[in-house]
C-alpha positions, 0 to 999 in steps of 0.5 A, spaced: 202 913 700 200 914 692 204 911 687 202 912 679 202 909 674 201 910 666 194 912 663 192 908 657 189 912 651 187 906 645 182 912 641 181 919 642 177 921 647 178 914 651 182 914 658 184 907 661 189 904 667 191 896 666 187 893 672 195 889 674 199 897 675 192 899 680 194 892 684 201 893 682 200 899 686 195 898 692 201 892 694 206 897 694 203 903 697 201 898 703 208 894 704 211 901 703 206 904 708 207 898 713 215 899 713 213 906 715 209 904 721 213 899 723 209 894 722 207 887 719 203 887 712 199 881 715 197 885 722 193 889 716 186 888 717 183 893 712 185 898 707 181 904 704 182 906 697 181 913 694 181 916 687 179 923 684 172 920 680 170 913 678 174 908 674 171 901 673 174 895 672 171 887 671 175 882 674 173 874 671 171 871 678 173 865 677 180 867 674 181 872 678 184 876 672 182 883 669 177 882 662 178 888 660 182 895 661 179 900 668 175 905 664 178 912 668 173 918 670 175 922 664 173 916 659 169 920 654 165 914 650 158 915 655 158 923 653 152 922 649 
């Protein structure tokens, strides 16, 4: 199951996800995967995630918020 969720474009060149849709979107694909098998989410022991490239994300520890926008696989600012 995938779900997609909007690309964020602050400057020319820059690529970004908001962190909360990547959760947003891992929470819903399971549940929806879950109801398909006919199962209980918290019969859930593991999941794997799998994008095209490389997004980053920074997560506060003690939070548990995001400090920053992802920074997608097409972002251009580490070019040079």
């Amino acid at each position: 199951h995938q779900q997609e969720f909007p690309q964020i474009y602050p400057e020319a060149g820059w690529c970004e996800h908001n962190p909360e849709d990547i959760v947003n979107s891992v929470t819903e694909c399971v549940a929806a995967a879950c109801k398909q098998a006919k199962v209980k989410e918290g019969d859930v022991a593991a999941i794997g995630i799998a994008n095209q490239r490389e997004t980053t994300v920074v997560w506060d520890r003690n939070t548990g918020k995001p400090l920053h926008n992802a920074v997608v696989w097409l972002d251009m600012r580490t070019k040079d």
